[in-house]
DORO-748354 format. One record per residue: residue in one letter; chain; x, y, z of N, C-alpha, C in turn. Coordinates in steps of 0.02 Angstrom, whole numbers, plus 32768, in hexadecimal, padded with zeros to 4 digits. Atoms other than C-alpha are relative to their C-alpha. Layout:
  resn  chain   n.X   n.Y   n.Z  ca.X  ca.Y  ca.Z   c.X   c.Y   c.Z
     A      A     X     Y     Z     X     Y     Z     X     Y     Z
...
***
This chain:
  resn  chain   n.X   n.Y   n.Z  ca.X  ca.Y  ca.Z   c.X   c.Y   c.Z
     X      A  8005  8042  7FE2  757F  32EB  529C  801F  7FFE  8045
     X      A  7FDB  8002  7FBC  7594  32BB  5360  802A  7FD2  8004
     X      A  7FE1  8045  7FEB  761E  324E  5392  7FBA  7FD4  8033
     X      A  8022  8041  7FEE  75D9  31A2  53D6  8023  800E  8051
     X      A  7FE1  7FDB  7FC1  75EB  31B4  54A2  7FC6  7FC5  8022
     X      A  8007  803E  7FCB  75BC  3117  5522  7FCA  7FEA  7FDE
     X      A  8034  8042  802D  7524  3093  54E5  7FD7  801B  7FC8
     X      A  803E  8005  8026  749A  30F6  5499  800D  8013  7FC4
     X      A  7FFC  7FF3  8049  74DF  3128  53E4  8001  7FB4  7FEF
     X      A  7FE6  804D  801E  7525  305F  53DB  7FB1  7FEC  7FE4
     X      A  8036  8030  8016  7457  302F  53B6  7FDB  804B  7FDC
     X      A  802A  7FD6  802F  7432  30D7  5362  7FE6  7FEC  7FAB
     X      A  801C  8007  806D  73E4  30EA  5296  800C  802D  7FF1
     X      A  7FD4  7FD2  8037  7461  3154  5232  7FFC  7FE1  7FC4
     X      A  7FE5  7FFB  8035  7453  3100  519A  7FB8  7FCD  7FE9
     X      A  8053  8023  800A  738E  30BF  514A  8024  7FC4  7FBF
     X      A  7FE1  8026  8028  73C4  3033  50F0  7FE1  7FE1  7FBC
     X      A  8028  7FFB  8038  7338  3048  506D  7FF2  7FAF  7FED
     X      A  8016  8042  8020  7314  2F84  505D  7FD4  7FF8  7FD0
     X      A  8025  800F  804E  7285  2FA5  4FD9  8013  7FF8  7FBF
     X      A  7FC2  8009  8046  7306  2FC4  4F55  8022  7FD4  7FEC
     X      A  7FC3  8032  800B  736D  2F40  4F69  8008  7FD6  7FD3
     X      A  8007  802F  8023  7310  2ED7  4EFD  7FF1  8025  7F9B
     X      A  7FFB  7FF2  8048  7305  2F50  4E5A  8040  7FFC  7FDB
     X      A  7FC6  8007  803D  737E  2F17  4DBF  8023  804C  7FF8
     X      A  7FD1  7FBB  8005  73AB  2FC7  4DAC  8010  8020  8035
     X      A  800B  7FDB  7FBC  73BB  2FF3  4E63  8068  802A  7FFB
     X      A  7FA8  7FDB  7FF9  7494  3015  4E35  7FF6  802F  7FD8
     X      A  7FE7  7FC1  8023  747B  306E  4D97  7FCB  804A  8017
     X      A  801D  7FBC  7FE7  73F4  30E5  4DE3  8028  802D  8036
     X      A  7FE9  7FDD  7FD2  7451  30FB  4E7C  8056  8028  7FFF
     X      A  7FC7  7FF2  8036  74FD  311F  4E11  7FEB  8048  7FE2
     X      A  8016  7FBA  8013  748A  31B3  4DBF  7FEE  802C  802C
     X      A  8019  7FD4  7FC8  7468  3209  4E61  8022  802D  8002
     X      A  7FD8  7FED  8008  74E1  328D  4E60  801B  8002  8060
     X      A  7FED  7FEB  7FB6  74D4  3280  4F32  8033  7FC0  800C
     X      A  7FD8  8056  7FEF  7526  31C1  4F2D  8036  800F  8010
     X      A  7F98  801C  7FF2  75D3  3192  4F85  8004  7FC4  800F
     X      A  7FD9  8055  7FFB  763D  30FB  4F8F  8009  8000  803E
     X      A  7FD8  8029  7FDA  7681  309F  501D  8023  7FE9  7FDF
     X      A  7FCC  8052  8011  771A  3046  4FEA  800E  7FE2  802F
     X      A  7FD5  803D  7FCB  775F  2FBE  5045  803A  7FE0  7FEB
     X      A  7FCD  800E  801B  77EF  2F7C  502F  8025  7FD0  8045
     X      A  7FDD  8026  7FC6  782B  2EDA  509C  7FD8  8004  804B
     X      A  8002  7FE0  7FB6  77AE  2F2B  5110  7FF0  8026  8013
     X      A  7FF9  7F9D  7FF6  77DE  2FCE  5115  7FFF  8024  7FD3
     X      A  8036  7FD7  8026  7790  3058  50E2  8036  8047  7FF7
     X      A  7FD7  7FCB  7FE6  77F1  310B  50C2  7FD3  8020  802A
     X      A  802A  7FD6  7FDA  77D8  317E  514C  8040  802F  8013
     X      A  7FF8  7FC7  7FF6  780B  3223  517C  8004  8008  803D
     X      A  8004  7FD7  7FB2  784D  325C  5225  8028  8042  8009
     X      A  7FE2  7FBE  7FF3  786A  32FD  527F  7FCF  801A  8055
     X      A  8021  8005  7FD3  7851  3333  5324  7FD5  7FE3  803F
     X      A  802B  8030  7FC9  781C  3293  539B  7FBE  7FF4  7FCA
     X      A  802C  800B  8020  779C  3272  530D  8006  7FF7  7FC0
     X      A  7FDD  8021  8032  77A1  321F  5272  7FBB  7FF2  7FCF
     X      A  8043  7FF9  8042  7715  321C  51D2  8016  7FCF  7FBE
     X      A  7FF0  8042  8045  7708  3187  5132  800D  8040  7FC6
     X      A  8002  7FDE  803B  7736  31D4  5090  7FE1  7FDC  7FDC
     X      A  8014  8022  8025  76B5  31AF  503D  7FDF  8037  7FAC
     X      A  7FE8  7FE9  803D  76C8  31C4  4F7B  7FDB  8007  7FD4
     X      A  8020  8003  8025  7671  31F2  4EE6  8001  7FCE  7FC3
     X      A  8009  8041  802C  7634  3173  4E6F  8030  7FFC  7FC5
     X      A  7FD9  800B  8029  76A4  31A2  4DE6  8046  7FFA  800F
     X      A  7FD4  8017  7FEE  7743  3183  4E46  8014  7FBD  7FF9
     X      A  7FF2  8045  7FFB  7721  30D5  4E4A  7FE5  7FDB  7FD5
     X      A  801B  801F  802A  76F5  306F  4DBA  7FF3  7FA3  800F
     X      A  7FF2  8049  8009  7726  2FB1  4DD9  7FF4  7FEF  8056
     X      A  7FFD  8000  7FAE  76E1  2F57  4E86  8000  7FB8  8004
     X      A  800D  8050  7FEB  76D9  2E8F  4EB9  7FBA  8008  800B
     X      A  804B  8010  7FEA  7643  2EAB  4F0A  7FEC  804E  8011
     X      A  8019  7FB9  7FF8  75CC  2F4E  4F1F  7FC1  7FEA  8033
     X      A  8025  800F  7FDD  754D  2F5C  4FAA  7FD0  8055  8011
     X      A  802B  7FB3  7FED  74BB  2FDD  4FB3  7FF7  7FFA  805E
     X      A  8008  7FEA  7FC0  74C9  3014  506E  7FCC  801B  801B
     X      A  8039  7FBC  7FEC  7442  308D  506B  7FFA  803F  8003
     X      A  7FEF  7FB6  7FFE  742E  3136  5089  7FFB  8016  804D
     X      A  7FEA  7FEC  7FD9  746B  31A5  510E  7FCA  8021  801F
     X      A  803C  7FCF  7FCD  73CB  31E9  5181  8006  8046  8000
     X      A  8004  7FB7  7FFB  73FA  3290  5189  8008  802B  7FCD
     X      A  800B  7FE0  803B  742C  32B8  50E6  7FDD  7FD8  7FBA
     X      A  8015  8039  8036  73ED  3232  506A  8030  7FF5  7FD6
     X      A  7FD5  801E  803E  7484  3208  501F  8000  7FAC  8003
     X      A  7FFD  805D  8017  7494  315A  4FCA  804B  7FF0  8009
     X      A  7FAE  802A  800B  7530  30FC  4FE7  8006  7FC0  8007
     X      A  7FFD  8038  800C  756C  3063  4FAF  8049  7FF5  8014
     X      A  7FBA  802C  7FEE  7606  2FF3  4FF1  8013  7FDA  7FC6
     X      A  7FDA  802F  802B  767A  2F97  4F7A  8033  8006  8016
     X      A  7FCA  8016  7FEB  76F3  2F39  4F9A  804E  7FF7  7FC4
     X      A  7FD9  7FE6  8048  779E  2F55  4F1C  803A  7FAD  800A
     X      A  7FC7  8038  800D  7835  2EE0  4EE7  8038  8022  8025
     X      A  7FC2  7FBD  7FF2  78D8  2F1F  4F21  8013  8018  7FE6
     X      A  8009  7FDB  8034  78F4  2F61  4E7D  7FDC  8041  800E
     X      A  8040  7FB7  7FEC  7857  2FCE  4E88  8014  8021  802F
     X      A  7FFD  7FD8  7FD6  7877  2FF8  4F39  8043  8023  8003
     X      A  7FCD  7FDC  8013  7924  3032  4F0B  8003  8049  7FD4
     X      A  7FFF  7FD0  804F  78FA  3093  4E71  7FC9  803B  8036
     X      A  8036  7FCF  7FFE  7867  30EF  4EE0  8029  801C  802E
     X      A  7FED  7FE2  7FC9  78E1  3111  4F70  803A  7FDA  8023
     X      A  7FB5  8019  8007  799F  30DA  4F72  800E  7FFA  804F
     X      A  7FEE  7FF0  7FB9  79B4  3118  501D  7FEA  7FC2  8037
     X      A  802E  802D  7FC5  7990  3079  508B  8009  800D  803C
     X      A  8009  7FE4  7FB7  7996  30DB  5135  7FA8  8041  7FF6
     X      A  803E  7FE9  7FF4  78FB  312D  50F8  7FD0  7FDD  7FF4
     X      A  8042  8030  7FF2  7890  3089  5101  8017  7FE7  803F
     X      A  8012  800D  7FAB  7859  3064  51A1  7FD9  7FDD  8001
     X      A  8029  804B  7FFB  77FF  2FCE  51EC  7FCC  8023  803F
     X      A  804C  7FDD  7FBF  775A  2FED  5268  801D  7FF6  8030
     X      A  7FEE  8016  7FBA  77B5  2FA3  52F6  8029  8049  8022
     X      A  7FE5  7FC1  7FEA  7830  3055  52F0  7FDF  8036  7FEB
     X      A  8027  7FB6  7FF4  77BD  30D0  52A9  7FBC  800F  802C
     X      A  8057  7FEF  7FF1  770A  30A1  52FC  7FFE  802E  803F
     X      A  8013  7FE2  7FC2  7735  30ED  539E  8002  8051  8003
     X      A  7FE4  7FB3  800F  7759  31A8  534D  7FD6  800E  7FC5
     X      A  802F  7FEC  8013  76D6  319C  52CB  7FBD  8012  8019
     X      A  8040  7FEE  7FEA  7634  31EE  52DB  7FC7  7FD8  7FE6
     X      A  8029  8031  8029  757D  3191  52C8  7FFB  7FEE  7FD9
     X      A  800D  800F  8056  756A  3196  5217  802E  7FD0  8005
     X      A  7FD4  8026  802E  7612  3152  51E4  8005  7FC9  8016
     X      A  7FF4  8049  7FE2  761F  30CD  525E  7FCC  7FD0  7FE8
     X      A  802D  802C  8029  756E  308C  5228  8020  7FF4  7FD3
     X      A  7FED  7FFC  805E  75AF  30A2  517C  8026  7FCB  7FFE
     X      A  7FD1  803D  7FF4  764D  3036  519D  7FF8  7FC3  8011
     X      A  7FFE  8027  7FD1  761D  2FC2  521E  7FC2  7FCB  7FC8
     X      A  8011  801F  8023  758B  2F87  5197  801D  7FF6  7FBF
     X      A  7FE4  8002  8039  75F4  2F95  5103  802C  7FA7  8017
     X      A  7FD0  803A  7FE1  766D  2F15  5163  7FDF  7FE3  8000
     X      A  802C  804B  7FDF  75E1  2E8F  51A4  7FDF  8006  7FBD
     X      A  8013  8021  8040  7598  2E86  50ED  803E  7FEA  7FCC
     X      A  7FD6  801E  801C  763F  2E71  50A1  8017  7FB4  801B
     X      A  7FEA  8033  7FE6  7675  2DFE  510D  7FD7  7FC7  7FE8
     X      A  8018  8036  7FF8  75EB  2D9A  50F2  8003  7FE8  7FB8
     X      A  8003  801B  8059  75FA  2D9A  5024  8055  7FC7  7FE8
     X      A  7FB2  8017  800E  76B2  2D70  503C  8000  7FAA  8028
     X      A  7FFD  8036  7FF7  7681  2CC8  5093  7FAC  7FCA  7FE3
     X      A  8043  8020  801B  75CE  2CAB  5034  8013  7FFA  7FB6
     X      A  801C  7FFB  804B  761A  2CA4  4F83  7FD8  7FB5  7FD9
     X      A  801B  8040  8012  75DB  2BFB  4F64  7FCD  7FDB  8020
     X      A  8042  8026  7FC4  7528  2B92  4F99  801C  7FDA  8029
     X      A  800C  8026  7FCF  7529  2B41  5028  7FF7  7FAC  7FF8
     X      A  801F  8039  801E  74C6  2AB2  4FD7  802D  7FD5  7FC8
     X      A  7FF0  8013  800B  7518  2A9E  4F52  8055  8001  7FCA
     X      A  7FC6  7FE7  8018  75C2  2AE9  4F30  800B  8039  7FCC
     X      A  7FFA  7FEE  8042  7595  2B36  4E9F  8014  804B  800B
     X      A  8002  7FA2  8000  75B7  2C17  4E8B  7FD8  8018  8004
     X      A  8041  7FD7  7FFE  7557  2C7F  4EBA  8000  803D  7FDB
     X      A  8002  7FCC  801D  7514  2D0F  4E7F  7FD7  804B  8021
     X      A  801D  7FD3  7FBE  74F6  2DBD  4EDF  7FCD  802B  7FDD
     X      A  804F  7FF2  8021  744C  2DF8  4EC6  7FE5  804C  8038
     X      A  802E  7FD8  7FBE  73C5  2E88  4F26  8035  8027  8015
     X      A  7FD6  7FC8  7FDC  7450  2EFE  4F4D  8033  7FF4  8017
     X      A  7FBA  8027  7FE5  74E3  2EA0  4F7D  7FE7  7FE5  8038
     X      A  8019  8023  7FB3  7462  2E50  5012  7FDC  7FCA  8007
     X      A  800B  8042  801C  7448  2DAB  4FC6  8035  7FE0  7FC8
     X      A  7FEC  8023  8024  74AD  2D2F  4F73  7FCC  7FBD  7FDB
     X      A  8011  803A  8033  745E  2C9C  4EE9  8025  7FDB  7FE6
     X      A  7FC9  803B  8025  7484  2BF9  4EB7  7FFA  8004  7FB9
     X      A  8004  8006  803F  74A6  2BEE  4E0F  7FC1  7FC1  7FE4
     X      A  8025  8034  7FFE  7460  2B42  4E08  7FB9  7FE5  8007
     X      A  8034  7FFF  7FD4  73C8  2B3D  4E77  7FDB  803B  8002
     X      A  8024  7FBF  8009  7397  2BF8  4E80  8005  7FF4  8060
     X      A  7FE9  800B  7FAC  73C7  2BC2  4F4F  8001  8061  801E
     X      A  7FDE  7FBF  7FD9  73C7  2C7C  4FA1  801D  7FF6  8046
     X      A  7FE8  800C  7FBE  7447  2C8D  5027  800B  804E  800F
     X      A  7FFA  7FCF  7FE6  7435  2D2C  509C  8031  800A  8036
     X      A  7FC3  7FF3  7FD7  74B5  2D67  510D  7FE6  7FF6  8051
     X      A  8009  8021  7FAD  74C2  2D2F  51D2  8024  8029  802A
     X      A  7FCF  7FEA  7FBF  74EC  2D88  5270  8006  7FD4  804D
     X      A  800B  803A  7FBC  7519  2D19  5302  800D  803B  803F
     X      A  7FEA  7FE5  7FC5  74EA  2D63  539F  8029  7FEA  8037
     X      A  7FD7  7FF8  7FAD  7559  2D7F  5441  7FF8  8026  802C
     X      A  7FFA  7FD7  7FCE  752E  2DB7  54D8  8046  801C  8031
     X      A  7FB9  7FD9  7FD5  75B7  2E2F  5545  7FD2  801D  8041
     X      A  8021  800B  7FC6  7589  2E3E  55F6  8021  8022  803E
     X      A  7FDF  7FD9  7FAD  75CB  2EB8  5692  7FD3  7FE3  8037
     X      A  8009  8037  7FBE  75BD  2E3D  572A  800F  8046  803B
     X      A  8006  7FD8  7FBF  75A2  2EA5  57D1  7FFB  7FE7  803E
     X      A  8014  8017  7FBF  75B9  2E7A  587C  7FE7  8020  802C
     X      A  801B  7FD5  7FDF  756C  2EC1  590F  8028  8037  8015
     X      A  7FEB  7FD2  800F  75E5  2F36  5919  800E  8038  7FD6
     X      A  7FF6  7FD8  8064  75CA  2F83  585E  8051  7FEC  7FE9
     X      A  7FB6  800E  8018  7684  2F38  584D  7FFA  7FE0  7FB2
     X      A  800B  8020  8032  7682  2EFC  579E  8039  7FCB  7FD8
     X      A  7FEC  803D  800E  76B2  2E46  5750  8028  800A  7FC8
     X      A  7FF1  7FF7  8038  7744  2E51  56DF  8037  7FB9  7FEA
     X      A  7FE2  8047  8003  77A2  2DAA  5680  803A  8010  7FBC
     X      A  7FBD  7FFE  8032  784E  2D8F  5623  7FE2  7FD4  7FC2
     X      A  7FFC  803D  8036  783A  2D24  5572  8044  7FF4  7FF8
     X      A  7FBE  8024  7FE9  78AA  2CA9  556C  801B  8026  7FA5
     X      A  7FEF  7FE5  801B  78B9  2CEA  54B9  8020  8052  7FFA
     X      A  7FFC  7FB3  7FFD  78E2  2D9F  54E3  8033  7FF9  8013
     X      A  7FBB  7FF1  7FFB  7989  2DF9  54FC  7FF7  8013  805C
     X      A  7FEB  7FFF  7FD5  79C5  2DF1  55BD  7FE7  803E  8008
     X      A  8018  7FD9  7FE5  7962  2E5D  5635  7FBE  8031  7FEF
     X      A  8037  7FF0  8023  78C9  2E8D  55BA  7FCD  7FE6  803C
     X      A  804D  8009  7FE7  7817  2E8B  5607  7FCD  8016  7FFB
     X      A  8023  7FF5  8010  7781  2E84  55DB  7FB2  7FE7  8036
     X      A  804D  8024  7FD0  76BC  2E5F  561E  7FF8  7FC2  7FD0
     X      A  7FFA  8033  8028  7692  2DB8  55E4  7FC2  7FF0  7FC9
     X      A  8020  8015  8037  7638  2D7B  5545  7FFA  7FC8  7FE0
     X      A  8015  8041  8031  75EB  2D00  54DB  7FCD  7FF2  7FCF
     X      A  8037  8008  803D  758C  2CB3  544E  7FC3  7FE1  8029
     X      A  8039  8014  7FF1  74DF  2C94  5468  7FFB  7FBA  7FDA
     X      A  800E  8033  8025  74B6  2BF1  5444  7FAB  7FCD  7FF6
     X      A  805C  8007  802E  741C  2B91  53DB  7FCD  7FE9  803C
     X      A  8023  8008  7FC2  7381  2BA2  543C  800E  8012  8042
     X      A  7FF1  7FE4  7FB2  73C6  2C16  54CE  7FD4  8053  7FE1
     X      A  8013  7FB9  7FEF  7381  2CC0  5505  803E  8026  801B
     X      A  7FB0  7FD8  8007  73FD  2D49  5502  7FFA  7FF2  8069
     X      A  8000  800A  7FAD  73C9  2D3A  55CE  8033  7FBE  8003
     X      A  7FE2  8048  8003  73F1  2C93  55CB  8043  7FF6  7FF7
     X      A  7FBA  7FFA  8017  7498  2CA7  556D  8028  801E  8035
     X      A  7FE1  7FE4  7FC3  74CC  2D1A  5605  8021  7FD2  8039
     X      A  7FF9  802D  7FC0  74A7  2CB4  5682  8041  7FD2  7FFB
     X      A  7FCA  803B  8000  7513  2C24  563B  8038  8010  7FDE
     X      A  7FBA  7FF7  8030  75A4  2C72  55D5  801F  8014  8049
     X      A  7FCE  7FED  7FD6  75CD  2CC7  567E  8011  7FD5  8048
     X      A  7FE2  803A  7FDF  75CF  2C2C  56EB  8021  7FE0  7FE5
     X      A  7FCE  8026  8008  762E  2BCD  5678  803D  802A  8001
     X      A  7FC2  7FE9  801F  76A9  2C48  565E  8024  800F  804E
     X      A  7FE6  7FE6  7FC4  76C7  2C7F  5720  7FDB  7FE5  8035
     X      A  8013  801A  7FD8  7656  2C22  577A  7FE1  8017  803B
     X      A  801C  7FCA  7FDC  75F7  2CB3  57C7  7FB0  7FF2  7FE2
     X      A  8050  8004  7FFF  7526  2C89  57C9  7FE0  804C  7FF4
     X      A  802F  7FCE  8021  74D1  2D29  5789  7FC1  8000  7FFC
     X      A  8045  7FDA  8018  741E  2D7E  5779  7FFB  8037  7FE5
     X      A  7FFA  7FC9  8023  73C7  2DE8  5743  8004  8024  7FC8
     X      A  7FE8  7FEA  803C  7406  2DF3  5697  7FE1  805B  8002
     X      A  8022  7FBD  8009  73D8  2EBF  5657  8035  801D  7FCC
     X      A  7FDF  7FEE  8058  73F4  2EFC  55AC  800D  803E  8001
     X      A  7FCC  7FBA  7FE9  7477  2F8F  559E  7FE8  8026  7FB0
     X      A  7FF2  7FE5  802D  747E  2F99  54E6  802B  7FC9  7FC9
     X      A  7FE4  8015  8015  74BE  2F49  5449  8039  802B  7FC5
     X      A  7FDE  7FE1  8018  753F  2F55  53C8  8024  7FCF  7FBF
     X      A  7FEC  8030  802F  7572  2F03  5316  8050  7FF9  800A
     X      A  7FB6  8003  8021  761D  2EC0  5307  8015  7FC9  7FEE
     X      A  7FF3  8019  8035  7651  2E7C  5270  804C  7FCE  7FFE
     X      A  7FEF  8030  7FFB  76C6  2DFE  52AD  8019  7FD2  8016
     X      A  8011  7FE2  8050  769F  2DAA  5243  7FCF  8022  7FEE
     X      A  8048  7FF9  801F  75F6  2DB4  5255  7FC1  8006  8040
     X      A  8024  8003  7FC7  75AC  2DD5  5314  7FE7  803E  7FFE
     X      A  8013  7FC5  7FDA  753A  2E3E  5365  800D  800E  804A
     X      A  8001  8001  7FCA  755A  2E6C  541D  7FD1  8026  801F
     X      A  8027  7FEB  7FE8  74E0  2E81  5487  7FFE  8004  805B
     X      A  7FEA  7FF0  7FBD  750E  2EC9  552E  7FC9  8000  8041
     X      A  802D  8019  7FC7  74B1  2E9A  55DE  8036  8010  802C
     X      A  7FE1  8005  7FCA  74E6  2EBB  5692  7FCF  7FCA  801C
     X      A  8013  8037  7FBD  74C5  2E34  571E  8027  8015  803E
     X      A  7FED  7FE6  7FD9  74DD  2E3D  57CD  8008  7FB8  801F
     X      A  7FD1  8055  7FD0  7549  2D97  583F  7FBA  7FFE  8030
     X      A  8046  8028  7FC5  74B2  2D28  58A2  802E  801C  8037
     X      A  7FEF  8005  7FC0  7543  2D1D  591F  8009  804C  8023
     X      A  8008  7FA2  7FEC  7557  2DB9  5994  8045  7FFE  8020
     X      A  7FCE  7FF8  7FE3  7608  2DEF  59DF  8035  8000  7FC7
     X      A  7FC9  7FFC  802A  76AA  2DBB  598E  8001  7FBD  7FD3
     X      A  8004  804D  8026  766F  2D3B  5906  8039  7FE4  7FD9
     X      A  7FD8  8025  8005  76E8  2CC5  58DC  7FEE  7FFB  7FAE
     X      A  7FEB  8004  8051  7717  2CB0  5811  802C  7FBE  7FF0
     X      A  7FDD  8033  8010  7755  2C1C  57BE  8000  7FF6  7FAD
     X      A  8006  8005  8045  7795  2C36  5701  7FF1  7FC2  7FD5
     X      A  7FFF  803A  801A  7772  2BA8  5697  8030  7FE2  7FD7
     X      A  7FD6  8032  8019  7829  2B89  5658  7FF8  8000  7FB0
     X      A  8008  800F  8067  77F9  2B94  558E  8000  8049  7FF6
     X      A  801C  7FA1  8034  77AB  2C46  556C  8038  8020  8031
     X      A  8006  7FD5  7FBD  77C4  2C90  561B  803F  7FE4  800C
     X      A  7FCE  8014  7FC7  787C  2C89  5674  7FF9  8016  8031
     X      A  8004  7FE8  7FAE  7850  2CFA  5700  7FCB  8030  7FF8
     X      A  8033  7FC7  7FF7  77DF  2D5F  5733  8002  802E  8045
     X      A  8001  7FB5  7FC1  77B7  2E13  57C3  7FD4  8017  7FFB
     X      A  8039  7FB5  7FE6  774B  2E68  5820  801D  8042  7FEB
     X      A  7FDB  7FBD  7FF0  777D  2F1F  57F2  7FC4  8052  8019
     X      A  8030  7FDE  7FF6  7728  2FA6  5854  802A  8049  7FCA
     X      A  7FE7  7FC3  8017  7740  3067  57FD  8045  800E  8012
     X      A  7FC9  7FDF  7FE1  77BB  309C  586A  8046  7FCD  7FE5
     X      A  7FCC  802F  8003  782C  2FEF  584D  800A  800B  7FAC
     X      A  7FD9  7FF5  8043  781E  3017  5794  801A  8032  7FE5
     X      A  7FE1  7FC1  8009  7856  30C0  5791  8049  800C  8017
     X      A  7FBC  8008  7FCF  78DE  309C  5807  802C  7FD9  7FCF
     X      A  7FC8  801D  8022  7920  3013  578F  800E  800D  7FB2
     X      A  8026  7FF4  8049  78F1  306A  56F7  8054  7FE6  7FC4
     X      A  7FB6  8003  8021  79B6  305C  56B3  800A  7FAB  7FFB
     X      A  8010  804B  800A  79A5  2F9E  56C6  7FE8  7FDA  7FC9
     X      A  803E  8026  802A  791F  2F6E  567D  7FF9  8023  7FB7
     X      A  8013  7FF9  803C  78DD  2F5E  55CC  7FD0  7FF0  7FEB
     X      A  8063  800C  8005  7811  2F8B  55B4  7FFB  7FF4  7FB1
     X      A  801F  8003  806E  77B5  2F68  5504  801F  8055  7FED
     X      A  7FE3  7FCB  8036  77DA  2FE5  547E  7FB7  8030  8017
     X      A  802A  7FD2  8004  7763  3096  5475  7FB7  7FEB  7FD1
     X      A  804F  800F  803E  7700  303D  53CD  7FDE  7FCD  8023
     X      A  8012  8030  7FEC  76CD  2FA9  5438  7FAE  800B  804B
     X      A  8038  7FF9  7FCA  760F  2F86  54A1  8022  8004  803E
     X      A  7FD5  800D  7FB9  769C  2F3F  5531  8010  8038  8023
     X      A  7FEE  7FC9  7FF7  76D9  2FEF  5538  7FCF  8035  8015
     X      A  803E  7FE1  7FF2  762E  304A  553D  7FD7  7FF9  804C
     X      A  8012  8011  7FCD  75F1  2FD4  55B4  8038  800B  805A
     X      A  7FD7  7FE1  7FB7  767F  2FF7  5640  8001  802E  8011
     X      A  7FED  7FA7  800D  768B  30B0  560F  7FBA  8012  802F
     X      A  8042  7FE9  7FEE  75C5  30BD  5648  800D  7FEB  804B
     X      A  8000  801F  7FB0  75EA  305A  56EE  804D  8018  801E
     X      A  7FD1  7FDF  7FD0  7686  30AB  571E  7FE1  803B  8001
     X      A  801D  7FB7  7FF8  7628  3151  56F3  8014  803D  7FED
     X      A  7FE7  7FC2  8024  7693  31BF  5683  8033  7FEC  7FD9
     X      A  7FBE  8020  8024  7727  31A6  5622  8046  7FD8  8023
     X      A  7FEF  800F  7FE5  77A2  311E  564D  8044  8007  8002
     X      A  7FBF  7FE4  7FF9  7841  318D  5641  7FFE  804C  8049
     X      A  7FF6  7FD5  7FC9  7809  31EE  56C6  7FDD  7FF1  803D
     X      A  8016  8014  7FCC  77EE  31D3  5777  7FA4  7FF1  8014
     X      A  803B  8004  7FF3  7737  3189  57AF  7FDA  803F  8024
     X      A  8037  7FC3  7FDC  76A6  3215  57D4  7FEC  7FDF  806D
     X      A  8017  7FEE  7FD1  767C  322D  587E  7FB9  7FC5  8019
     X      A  804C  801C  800A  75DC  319C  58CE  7FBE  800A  7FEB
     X      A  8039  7FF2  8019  7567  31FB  58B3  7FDF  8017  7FB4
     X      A  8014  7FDD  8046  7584  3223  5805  800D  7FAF  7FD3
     X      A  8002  8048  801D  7598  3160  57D5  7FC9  7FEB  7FD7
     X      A  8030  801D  8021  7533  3101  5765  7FF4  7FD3  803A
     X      A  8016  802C  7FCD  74BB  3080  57D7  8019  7FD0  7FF9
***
């Protein structure tokens, strides 16, 4: 397996998620008799994983390790080899009894950037269907329990026979460019002192992810944009978004003027290459598992622990 390395693994297909199955009654105990099947556990989250070397792999377990789950979720099978694996989620009991050691569960936010394609698929959907069972246990309509059906990728009302399917709310993430290729970066007022990021937002009902560009990044800095142009997306689970990354380039031309909006945004910077390399000890970029991270990494043009490439070896 390759490690994951700037946008194009984030929208790859490592893992066929076999949807025809989902809906046969026996789709656990057949896939239980496979002798190729492994678990995901989860646990709070986190999953065990294995590091060594700047790189880090899920342990994922054989079926008779784990007997007892809250919830079980057929994932699919793995493209390259056809294994089946299913996610369940444990008690802390369970997740104790399978693996005492709680420094060997890990959450996606610290292993995704050191796992390779597979596992991160593996994880990153294990997480965004849990998540969503852990706030769907009951209808919508009419309070009543539900009941998890089709593979762990439907819940039912008891009551009604109501099916409720799981939701991803998109968000666009957006590298702003001025005519200088200097690129647009903004503080959250929630974030820890001196963090920065490119700015983002939820799409909202009846917008085009274009659309969403345009206006998440005037309200937030007050910089007019075109252009929109799709980089690449990327699931993250929370709770429950997709990000979907775009660059734009400032209408205005020279040294465009920024104005945070005081709520999300406390401040915001132009930073060309050179100014972020220079302050690299300063500052605090997204994490390695994150689109934010991908997307700067591609527009500074190599890794951002080491000095910027040369102009001519830049991304455009």
């Amino acid at each position: 397996m390759t490690r994951r390395t700037a946008l194009e693994p984030l929208t790859g297909l490592v893992v066929d998620r076999d949807g025809e199955r989902r809906a046969r009654p026996e789709l656990f105990d057949e896939l239980l008799a496979e002798p190729q099947t492994r678990i995901l556990p989860l646990w709070r989250g986190r999953s065990l994983v294995t590091a060594g070397d700047g790189a880090a792999s899920l342990d994922l377990i054989e079926p008779d390790r784990q007997t007892t789950a809250l919830v079980r979720v057929y994932l699919g099978r793995v493209v390259e080899t056809g294994t089946p694996v299913i996610a369940v989620t444990l008690t802390d009991a369970a997740a104790a009894e399978l693996e005492p050691d709680e420094s060997r569960w890990a959450g996606l936010r610290e292993a995704g950037a050191v796992l390779d394609e597979r596992d991160y698929a593996l994880f990153v959907e294990a997480v965004a269907i849990t998540n969503w069972h852990e706030s769907h246990t009951h209808c919508p309509r009419c309070g009543t329990p539900t009941v998890v059906e089709q593979g762990g990728w439907v819940r039912r009302c008891f009551v009604d026979g109501n099916e409720v399917f799981p939701r991803t709310d998109p968000a666009i993430i957006v590298r702003v460019l001025d005519d200088a290729g200097r690129i647009l970066l903004g503080s959250n007022a929630m974030w820890e002192n001196n963090r920065w990021s490119i700015l983002a937002g939820f799409v909202e009902p009846g917008e085009s992810f274009e659309a969403a560009v345009i206006r998440e990044v005037h309200e937030e800095s007050g910089v007019v944009c075109t252009a929109p142009r799709y980089l690449g997306s990327q699931p993250w689970p929370f709770p429950a978004s997709v990000m979907i990354g775009f660059e734009a380039r400032a209408v205005a031309q020279g040294d465009v003027p920024t104005t945070p909006d005081g709520h999300e945004i406390l401040a915001l910077r132009w930073f060309s290459r050179d100014e972020l390399w220079a302050e690299r000890d300063d500052l605090k970029l997204p994490g390695g598992s994150s689109i934010a991270h991908a997307i700067i990494t591609e527009w500074y043009g190599g890794p951002l622990d080491q000095p910027p490439p040369a102009e001519g070896h830049r991304a455009a």
